[in-house]
N, C-alpha and C positions, 0 to 999 in steps of 0.2 A: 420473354415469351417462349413458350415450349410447346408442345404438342407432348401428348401423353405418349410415354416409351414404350417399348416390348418388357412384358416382366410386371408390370407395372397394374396391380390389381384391378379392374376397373367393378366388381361391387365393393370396392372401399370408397368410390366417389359418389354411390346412390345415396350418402348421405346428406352431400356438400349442398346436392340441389333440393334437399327438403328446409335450404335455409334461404329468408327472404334474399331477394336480390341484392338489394344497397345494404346489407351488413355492416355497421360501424365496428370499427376494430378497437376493443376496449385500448385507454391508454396503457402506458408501460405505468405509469406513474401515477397515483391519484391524486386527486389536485389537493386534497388536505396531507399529503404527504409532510411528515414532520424532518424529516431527515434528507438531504441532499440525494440523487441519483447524477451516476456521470451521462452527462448526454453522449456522449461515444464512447463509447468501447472498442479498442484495439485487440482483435486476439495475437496470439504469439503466430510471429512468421507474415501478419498480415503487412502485402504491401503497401496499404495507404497512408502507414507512418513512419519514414525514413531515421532506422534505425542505424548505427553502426556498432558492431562488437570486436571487440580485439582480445585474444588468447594467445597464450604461447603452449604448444607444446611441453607436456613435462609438469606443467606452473598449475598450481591449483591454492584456494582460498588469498582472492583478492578485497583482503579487507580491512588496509589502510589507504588513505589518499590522503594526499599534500599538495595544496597546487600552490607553484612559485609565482617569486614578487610581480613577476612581469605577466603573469596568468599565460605564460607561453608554452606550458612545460608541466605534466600529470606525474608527480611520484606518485608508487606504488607497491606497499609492502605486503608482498605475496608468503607463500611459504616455502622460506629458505632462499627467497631470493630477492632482491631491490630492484625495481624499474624505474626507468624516465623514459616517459611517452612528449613525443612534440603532438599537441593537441591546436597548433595553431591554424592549421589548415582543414575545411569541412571535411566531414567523412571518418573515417575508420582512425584510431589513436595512430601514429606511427613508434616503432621502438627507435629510441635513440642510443640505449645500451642496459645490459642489467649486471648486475654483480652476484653474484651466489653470495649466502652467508648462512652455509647448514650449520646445523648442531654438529658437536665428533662425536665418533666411534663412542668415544668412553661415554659422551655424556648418553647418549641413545643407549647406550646398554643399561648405565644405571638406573634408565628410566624403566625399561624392561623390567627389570630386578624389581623394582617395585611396585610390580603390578598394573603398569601402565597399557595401556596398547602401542607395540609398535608399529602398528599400521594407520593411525590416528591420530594418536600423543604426541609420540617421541621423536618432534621434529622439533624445527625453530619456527614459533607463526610469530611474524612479524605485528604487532600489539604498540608501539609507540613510531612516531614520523614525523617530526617539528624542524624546524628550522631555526638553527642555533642563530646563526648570521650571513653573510651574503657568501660565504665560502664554505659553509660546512653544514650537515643537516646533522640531528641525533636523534639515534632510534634504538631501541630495543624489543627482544623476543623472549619468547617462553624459551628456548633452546632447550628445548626436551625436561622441561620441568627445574633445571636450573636458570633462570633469567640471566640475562645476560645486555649490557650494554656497548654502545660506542658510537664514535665521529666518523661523519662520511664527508669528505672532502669533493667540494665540486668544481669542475674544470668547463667554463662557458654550457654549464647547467646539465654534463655528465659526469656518471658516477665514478667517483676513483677509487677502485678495488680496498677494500677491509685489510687492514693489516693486524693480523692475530694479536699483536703484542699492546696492542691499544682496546683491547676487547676488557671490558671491568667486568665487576656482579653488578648484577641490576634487578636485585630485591626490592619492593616497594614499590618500585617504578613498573616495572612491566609484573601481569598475573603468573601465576608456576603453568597454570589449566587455561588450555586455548578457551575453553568453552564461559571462564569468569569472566564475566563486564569489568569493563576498566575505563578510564579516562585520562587524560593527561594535558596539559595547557604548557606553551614555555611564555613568561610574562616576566619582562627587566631581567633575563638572562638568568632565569629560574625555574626549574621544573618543577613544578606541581602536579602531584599523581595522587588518582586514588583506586586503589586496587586491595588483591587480599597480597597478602604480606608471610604465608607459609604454604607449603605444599599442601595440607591438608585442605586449604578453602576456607578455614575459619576463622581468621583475623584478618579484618579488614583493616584498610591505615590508609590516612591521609598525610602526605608527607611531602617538603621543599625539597630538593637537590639542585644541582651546581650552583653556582652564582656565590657572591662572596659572603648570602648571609649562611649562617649555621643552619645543619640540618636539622630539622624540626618534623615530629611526626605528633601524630593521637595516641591516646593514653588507651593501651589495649587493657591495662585493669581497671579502670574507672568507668568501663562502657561508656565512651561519651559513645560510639559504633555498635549495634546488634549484631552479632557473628554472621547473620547471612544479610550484609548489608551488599548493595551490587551499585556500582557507579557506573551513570550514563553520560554524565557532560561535566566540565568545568569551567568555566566561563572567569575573566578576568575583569577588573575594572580598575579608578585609578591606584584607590588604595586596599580594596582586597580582593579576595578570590572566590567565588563563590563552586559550590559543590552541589549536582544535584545526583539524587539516591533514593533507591530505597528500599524499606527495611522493615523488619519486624516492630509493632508500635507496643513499647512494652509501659507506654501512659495510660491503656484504653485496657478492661473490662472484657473482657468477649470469649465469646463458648469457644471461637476457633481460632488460631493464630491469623491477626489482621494483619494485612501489610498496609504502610502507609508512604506517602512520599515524602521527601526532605529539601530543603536547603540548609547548606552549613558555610558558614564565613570563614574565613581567618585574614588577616589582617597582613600588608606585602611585609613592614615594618616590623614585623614579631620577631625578636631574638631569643624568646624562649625563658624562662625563670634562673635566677641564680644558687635559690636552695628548694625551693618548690617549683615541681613541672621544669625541671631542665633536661634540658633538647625537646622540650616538650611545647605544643602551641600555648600559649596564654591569651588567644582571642577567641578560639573555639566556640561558635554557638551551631545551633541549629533550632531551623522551625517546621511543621510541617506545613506541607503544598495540599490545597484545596482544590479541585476539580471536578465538577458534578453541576448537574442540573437540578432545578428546586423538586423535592417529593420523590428523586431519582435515587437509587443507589451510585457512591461517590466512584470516581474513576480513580482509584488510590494505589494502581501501579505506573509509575513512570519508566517512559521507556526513552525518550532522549531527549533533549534541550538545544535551543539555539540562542542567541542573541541579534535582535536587528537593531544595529547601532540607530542615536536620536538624529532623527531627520532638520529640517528646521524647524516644522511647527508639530513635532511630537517628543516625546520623552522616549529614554531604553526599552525595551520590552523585551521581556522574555518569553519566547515560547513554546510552548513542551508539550508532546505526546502523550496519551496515556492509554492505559486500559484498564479492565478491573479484573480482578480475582475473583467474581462471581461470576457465572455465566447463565446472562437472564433469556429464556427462552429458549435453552439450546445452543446458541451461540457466542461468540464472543464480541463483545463490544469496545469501541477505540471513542478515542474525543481528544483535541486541539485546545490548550488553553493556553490564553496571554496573560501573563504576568508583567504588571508594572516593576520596574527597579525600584521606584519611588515607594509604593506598597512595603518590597520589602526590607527596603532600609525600617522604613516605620516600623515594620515590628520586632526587627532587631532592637530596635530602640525603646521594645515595651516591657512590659514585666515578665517576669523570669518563671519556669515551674520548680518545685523542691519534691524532694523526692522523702515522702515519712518512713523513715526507716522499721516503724515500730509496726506502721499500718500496710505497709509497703504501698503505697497511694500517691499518686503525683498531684501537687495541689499547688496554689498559686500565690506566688512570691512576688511583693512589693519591689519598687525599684530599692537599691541600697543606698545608705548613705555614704558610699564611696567617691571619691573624687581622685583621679579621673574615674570614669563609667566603667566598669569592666566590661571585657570585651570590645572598647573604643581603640582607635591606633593611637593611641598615645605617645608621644616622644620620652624614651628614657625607662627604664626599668618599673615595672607596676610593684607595690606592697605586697607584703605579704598575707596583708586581711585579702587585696582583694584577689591575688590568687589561688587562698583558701576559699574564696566566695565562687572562684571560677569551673574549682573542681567539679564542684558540686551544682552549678547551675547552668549547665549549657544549654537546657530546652529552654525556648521562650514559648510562653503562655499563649498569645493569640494567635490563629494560624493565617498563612499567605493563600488567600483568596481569588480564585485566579478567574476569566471570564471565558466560556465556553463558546470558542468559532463556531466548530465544526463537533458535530456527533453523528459516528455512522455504526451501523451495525453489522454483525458480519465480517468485519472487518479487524486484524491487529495489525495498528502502525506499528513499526519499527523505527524509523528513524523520517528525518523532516529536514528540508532546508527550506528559506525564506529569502523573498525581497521585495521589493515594490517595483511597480511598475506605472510608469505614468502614460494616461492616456491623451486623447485627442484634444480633452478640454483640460489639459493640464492638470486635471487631478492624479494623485498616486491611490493605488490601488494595492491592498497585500496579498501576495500570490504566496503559497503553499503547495512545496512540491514533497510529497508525503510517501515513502516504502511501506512494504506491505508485508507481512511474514511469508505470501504465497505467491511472491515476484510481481508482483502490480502496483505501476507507480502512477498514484494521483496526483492531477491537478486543481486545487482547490481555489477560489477566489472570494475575499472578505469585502462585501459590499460595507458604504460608509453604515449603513445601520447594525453592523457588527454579525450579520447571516452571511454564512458561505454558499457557493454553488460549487461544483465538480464539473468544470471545463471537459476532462476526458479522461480516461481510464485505458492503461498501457500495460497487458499482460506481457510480460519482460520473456517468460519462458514455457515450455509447452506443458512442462511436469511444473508443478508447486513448488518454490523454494523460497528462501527467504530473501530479501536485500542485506547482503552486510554493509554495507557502507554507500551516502549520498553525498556528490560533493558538486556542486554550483561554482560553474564557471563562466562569469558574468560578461567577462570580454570575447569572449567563445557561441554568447546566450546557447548556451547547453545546459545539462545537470548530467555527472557522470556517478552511474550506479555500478559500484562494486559486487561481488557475486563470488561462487565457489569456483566458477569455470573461468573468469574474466573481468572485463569494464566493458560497462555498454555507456554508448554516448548517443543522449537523446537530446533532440533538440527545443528547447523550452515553450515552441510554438509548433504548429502545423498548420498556418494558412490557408495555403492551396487546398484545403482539403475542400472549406465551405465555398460551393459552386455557384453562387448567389448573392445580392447583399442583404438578400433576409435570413440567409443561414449563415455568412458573415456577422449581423448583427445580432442573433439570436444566440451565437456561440457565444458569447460575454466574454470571450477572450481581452485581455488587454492587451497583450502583444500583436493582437489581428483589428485589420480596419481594411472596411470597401474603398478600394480606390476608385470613382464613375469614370476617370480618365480612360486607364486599360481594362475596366471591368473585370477583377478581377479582388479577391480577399489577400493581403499581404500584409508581410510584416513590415511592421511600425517604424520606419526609419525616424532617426535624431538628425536636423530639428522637423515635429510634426506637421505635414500639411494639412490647415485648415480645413484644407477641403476634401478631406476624407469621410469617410463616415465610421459612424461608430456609437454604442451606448452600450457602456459596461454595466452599470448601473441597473438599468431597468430593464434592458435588450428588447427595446420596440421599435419593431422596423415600421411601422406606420409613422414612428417620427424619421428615423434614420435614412431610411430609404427614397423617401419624400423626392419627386424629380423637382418641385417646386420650390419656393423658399423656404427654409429651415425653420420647422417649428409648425408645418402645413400637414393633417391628417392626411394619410392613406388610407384607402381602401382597402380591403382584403385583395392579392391581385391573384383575375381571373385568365389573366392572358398566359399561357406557359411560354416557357423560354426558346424549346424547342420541341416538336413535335412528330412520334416515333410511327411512322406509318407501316403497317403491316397488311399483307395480302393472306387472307386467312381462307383454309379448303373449307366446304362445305360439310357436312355429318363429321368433323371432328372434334377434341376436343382441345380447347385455344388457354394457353394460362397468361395471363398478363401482369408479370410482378412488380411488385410496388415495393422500391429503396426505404427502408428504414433509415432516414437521415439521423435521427434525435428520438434520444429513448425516452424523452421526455415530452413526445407530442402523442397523441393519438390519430388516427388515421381512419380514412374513409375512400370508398369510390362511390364514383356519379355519374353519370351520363348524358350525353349533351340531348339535343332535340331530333337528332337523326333517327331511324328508324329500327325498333328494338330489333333483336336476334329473334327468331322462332326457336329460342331455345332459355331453359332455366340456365341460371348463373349463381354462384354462390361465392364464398369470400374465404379461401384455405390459407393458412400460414401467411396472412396479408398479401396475399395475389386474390387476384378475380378469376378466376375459372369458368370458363363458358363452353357450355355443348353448343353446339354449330350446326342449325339445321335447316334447308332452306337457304343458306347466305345469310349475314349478320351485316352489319353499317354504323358508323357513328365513330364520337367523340368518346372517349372512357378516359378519367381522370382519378390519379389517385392523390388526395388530398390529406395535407400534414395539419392540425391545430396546434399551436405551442405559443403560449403563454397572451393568450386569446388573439393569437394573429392566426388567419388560414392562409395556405399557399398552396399550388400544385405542385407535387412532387415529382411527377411521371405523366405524359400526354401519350395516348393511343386514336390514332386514326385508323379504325379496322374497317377493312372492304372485303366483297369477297372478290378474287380471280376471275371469276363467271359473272357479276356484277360491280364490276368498279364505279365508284362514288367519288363522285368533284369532292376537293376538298371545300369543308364552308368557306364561305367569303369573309366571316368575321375574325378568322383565324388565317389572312391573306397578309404575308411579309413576316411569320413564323419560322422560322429555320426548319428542315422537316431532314430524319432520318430514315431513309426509304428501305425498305425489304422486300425485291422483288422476291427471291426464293419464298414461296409459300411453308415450306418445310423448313426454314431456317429460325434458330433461337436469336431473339433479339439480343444485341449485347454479344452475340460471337459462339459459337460452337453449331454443331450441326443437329439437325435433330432426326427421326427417323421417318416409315411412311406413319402415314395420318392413317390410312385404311386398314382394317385390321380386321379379320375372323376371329372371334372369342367363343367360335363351333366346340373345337380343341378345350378350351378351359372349363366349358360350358359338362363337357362330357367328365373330363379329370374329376370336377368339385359332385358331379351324379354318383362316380363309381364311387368314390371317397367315402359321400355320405351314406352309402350301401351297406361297405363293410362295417362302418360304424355304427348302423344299426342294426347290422347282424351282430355282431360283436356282443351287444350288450343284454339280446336279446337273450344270446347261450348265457349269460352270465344272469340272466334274472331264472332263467328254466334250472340252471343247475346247482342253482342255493336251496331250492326245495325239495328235488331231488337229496342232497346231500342229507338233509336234516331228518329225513324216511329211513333213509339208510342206517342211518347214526341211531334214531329210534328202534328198529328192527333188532339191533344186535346189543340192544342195554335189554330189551327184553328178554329176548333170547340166553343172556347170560342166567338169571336167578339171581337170587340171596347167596351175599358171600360168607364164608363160612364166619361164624364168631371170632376164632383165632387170627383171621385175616383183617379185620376190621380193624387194628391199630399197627403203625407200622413196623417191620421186622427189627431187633435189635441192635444189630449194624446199618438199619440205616438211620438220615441224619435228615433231619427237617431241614425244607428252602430255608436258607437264610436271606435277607432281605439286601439286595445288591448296600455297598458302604457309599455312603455320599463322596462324590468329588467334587473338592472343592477347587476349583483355577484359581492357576497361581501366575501373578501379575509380577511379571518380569520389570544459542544463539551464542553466535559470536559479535562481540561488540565488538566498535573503536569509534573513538572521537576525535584522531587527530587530524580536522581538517580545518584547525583553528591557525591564525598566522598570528596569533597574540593580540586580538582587534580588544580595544578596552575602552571605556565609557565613562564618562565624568560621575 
C-alpha cells in the first residue's frame, strides 16, 4: 500500500479512473496455451530462492564437473586449474584444494604464432574429468591448442599435485579449440571420446584409449563422420557405446545445408580388422534422431543427452535436448525428447542405407546375408565380406523416433539433467532440470500422460550468459550449474516459498507437500507421511486441501488467511497491491459489503488504486484463478482515521496486520505526505504549453515568408545568358553517393558421467 509520492505525475492517473472499478486482470497465460509457462519466476539476486555461488579469484570458465563415488566431493575443471569442492554441507561449495595445470610458455607461444588469441585460446581449458578408479581421476585440456593428458592421484578425495613427466598428448581425446563440442565416457577402464581430431576443426573422430583393448578410431576417408560433426554426450551400456551428434545430413536433398541428429554405436568387444579397417572400429553404425511435432518443422539440432537408468517398471531412456536450425517467428525454439533404448537397438537391427555412387543418392539396402550381422558384437574376428560390407554401410535406413515432453519457445536449452522423484502416493514422477543459453535454469515436470509443466524458472545471472555445464547431486538434492565465473548450487526444491496449501498444492512440485501438522509447504522427507498433502498430477486443491476426509470437494475458499488492515487519510490517493503468486492464474479485485469510497478506483499494474474522498470502508480483496480453483491472495481492511470501522464479524478469529501509521507502505518502507499542492506543476505544464505554441506558431509564419522571398529574387535575376545554360568545362556533374554495402564481421562438456551402463 503506497500513497502517491512527490515527482510522481498525477495527470498520468486521470486515466486509471476512466476504467470500471472491479477490472479483471487478463491472465498471464491463456487457457488454450499450447506450450508450458513457468509459474515462478526468479530474477537474478532475488532473495526468495536460496542460492549459493562459489568463485575463486583468478579462475574463470567452470566447465567440467565430476562428482565422486561417495557424492561428497564437486570436481571441477576450470581453466588451468583442478578443484575439489566439499559439497556435503548446505550452502556455499567449500574449497578443499586445487592444483594449477597451465599450458608452458612454449606451448602459448606457438599458439600465438598461429594466429590464435592469446587472451582467449592459448590457455589449458580443462575439456575431459572421469574417474579412472578409487585413487586416480584422468583428465585432459586443450593446453593452448596442443591437447594434452594425465593421472591425478587422490589422497582421502584431495588433489595431488600434476607431475610434468606423466603429462602424455591427448589428441582425439580432448578438442585443440575450447570453443568445439566434445564428449568423453570412461566404461571397463576405457576411454571413449568423440571430438575433432586436428587443429584446424575439420576431422572429427571417435576413438577408445586406455584399457587393454587396442586403440581404435573412425575412418576419416570413408566419411562414416561429416567434417562439422560436434559431439554432445556418450552414453555407455553393457555391451556398447552409444554416441550422440550432430552433423551435416549429406542423405537428404535440400536448397540449404540441413543439419540432422545422430546416434552412432560401436561395440566394447571391437578389436578392429586384421587386413581391412585395422585400428579401425568394425561395428560403426549410425542413425538419425527424430524430434518434432506432427505438421511441425523438426527439432534437428541436438544439443545434449542423458540416460535415466531402467527403474523397476520402466525400460532405459534416453533423453535429449534440441533445437532447430530454423527460426520460426523470430525466435528460437527448444523441445525434450525421450528416446527408448529399446527403439534404438531395433533400428540398429534394421536395414542398412547404400550410398549410389553413379547417382550419388542414398537408397535402401536389404539386411545381408552375412552371418554373424555386421555391425553385431560378435566374438572373434569378422570376414572380410562383412567388413567390406561395413565400410560402406554404416547408415541405417529407419530413423529413431523419439517422443516430445516438452516444447517451449523462445527458449535454447543447453544442457539437462534428470531423475524421478516419488510422491505422496508412491508414484515416481520425471523431473527435468534444463540450462538455458541466457543463464536460466528450468524446472520441468512430466505428468503420467506424457505433458510437462515448468515448476519454476531461475534466472542464474543479471547479464545473459550461457550454462556450461549441469550436474545433479542427488545425496546433496542440489543441481550444480557450471558458468564462466563459477558453480552455483541450487537447491532442487524451494518449499518454503508456497505460503498456503493451495499454492503448496498448485505448485506440482514433487519434491514439495502441505504438511496440516505445522502448516507449512516442505520438503518430502523418506519414508513419506501419509498425511501430507499433495497432487502432482492434476494440482487441485479442492481435493488436496480438503479439511475433511480425503476425496471431499472444497469450496473455492473465501476466508483469507490473514488480514492487512490499513488506516487510510482522506482526499488521497491509497494503492493497494496485489502479490503475483503464479504466472499462470489470472487475477481480480472485489469488494466486500461495507460501504463504497466516494471516490473512482481503477486497477494499475494489478494494484487497486483508490482516490479517497470523503473517507473510504471495507473489505478489498485481491483474488488468484489457477487452474479453475479461486483463492484470496491479499485481504484489505481500509478505514479512515476520522472514521474508524469495526472490523466484520464474519472475518472474527482472522490473524490481522495493523497499520496505525496512515502514511506508512504496507510491507515496510515509509511513504511520504498524502497532501499535496499540484498549484506548482499546474503552472510549469501552462508555461510549457505556451512556448510550445509560440514556437510553432514562428515556424508556420516563417515557411511563407521564406518562399516570397525566395520568389522575389528568381525574378528579379532574368534569363541566363545562352552560354551559361550548360555547365562550365571544369566542372564535373553530381555523381551519385556509391552504395555501402555492411560488412558482417558454446563451450561443451559431458563429463559428469561415472560410467552408469544399462542392460
Amino acid at each position: 500500500m503506497a500513497l502517491l509520492a512527490p515527482g510522481r505525475d498525477p495527470w498520468s492517473l486521470l486515466g486509471f479512473f476512466l476504467s470500471p472499478l472491479f477490472l479483471p486482470l487478463p491472465p498471464t497465460a491463456g487457457a488454450g496455451a499450447q506450450e508450458p509457462l513457468p509459474r515462478i519466476t526468479y530474477r537474478a539476486g532475488e532473495g526468495r530462492r536460496a542460492l549459493s555461488l562459489f568463485h575463486q579469484k583468478g579462475l574463470q570458465d567452470f566447465d567440467t564437473l565430476l562428482l565422486s563415488g561417495d557424492g561428497g566431493t564437486l570436481y571441477v575443471g576450470a581453466r588451468e586449474a583442478i578443484l575439489a569442492l566439499d559439497i556435503q554441507d548446505p550452502g556455499m561449495p567449500k574449497l578443499k584444494n586445487m592444483i594449477p595445470w597451465p599450458a608452458s610458455d612454449q606451448k602459448k607461444s606457438e599458439c600465438a604464432f598461429k594466429k590464435k588469441s592469446h587472451e582467449t585460446q592459448c590457455f589449458n581449458f580443462i575439456r575431459v574429468l572421469v574417474s579412472f578408479n578409487a585413487s586416480h581421476l584422468y583428465t585432459c585440456g586443450t593446453f593452448a591448442f596442443s591437447p594434452a593428458c594425465t593421472f591425478i592421484e587422490l589422497q582421502d578425495s584431495y588433489l595431488l599435485p600434476i607431475s610434468e613427466d606423466k603429462v602424455v598428448e591427448g589428441k582425439g581425446q580432448s578438442p585443440f579449440d575450447p570453443a568445439h563440442k566434445h564428449t568423453a565416457v570412461l566404461a571397463d577402464g576405457m576411454l571413449y571420446s568423440g571430438t575433432m581430431n586436428n587443429f584446424l576443426g575439420s576431422e572429427p573422430i571417435l576413438i577408445r584409449t586406455l584399457g587393454p583393448q587396442p586403440v581404435l578410431k573412425t575412418d576419416n576417408f570413408l566419411r562414416w563422420l561429416q567434417p562439422d560433426a560436434s559431439f554432445v554426450a556418450a552414453i555407455p551400456s553393457t555391451h556398447f557405446v552409444y554416441f550422440f551428434f550432430e552433423e551435416t545430413a549429406s542423405e537428404f536433398e535440400f536448397f540449404e545445408r540441413l543439419h540432422t541428429s545422430r546416434v552412432a554405436r560401436v561395440c566394447k568387444n571391437d578389436v578392429g580388422g586384421d587386413k581391412l579397417l585395422q585400428k579401425k572400429w568394425t561395428t560403426f553404425l549410425k542413425a538419425q534422431l527424430l524430434c518434432s511435432q506432427p505438421g511441425q518443422l523438426p527439432f534437428n539440432v541436438i544439443r545434449h543427452a542423458v540416460l535415466l537408468p531402467a527403474a523397476a517398471s520402466t525400460e532405459p531412456r534416453v533423453y535429449a535436448a534440441f533445437s532447430s536450425q530454423w527460426q520460426i517467428g523470430g525466435t528460437r525454439s527448444s523441445a525434450v525428447c525421450a528416446f527408448s533404448l529399446k527403439d534404438i537397438k531395433r533400428v540398429f537391427e534394421g536395414k542398412y542405407k547404400e550410398l549410389n555412387k553413379e547417382t550419388s543418392r542414398w537408397t535402401t539396402y536389404g539386411v545381408p546375408e552375412i552371418s554373424p550381422r555386421p555391425g553385431s558384437c560378435s566374438v572373434g574376428p569378422s570376414s572380410d565380406k562383412a567388413l567390406t560390407f561395413m565400410k560402406d554401410h554404416f547408415l541405417m535406413d529407419e530413423q529413431v523416433v523419439g517422443t516430445p515432453l516438452l516444447v517451449k519457445s523462445g527458449v535454447e536449452y543447453t544442457r539437462l539433467v534428470v531423475e524421478t522423484a516419488q510422491g505422496v502416493n508412491g508414484h515416481s514422477h520425471l523431473v527435468l532440470y534444463l540450462g538455458t543459453a541466457t543463464g536460466a535454469l528450468h524446472k520441468a515436470v512430466v505428468s503420467g500422460d506424457g505433458s510437462a509443466h515448468l515448476v519454476e524458472e531461475i534466472q542464474l545471472f543479471p547479464d545473459p550468459e550461457p550454462i556450461r555445464n549441469l550436474l545433479l547431486a542427488p545425496e546433496q538434492g542440489a543441481v550444480f550449474a557450471g558458468f564462466s565465473g563459477g558453480i552455483w548450487r541450487v537447491p532442487r526444491a524451494n518449499c518454503s516459498v508456497y505460503g498456503s496449501c493451495v499454492d503448496c498444492v498448485l505448485a506440482r512440485d514433487p519434491h514439495c507437500a502441505w504438511d496440516p501438522e505445522s502448516g507449512t509447504c516442505r520438503l518430502l522427507p523418506t519414508p513419506t507421511p501419509k498425511s501430507w498433502r499433495q497432487d502432482t498430477e492434476q494440482g487441485n486443491p479442492g481435493w488436496a486441501c480438503a479439511t475433511g476426509p480425503v476425496g471431499r470437494s472444497l469450496q473455492p475458499q473465501s476466508r483469507p488467511q490473514i488480514i492487512k488492515e490499513v488506516l487510510a487519510v482522506p482526499n488521497s490517493i491509497l494503492e493497494l497491491p496485489c502479490p503475483h503468486l503464479s504466472a499462470l492464474a489470472s487475477y481480480r479485485w472485489s469488494q466486500g459489503a461495507a460501504k463504497l469510497p466516494e471516490a473512482s478506483s481503477a486497477v494499475f499494474n494489478g494494484s487497486l488504486v483508490l482516490l479517497l474522498q470523503g473517507g473510504v470502508g471495507g473489505l478489498y480483496q485481491c483474488w488468484a484463478t489457477e487452474n479453475g480453483f479461486s483463492y484470496p491472495v491479499v485481504s484489505y481492511w481500509v478505514h479512515s482515521q476520522d472514521q474508524p470501522l469495526a472490523l466484520d464479524p464474519e472475518l472474527g478469529g482472522i490473524p490481522r496486520e495493523r497499520v496505525e501509521a496512515p502514511l506508512t507502505r504496507v510491507g515496510g518502507g515509509a511513504a511520504l505526505a498524502a497532501r499535496r499542492s499540484y498549484w506548482p506543476h499546474f503552472l510549469t505544464v501552462t508555461v510549457l504549453l505556451a512556448l510550445v505554441l509560440s514556437g510553432a506558431l514562428l515556424l508556420l509564419l516563417a515557411s511563407p515568408l521564406g518562399a516570397l522571398r525566395a520568389r522575389g529574387k528568381v525574378q528579379g535575376c532574368g534569363t541566363l545568358p545562352p552560354g551559361e545554360k550548360a555547365p562550365l568545362s571544369r566542372e564535373q556533374p553530381l555523381q551519385p553517393p556509391k552504395e555501402r554495402r555492411p560488412s558482417a564481421s558454446d563451450v561443451d562438456a559431458d563429463n559428469n558421467h561415472l560410467g552408469t551402463e544399462v542392460a
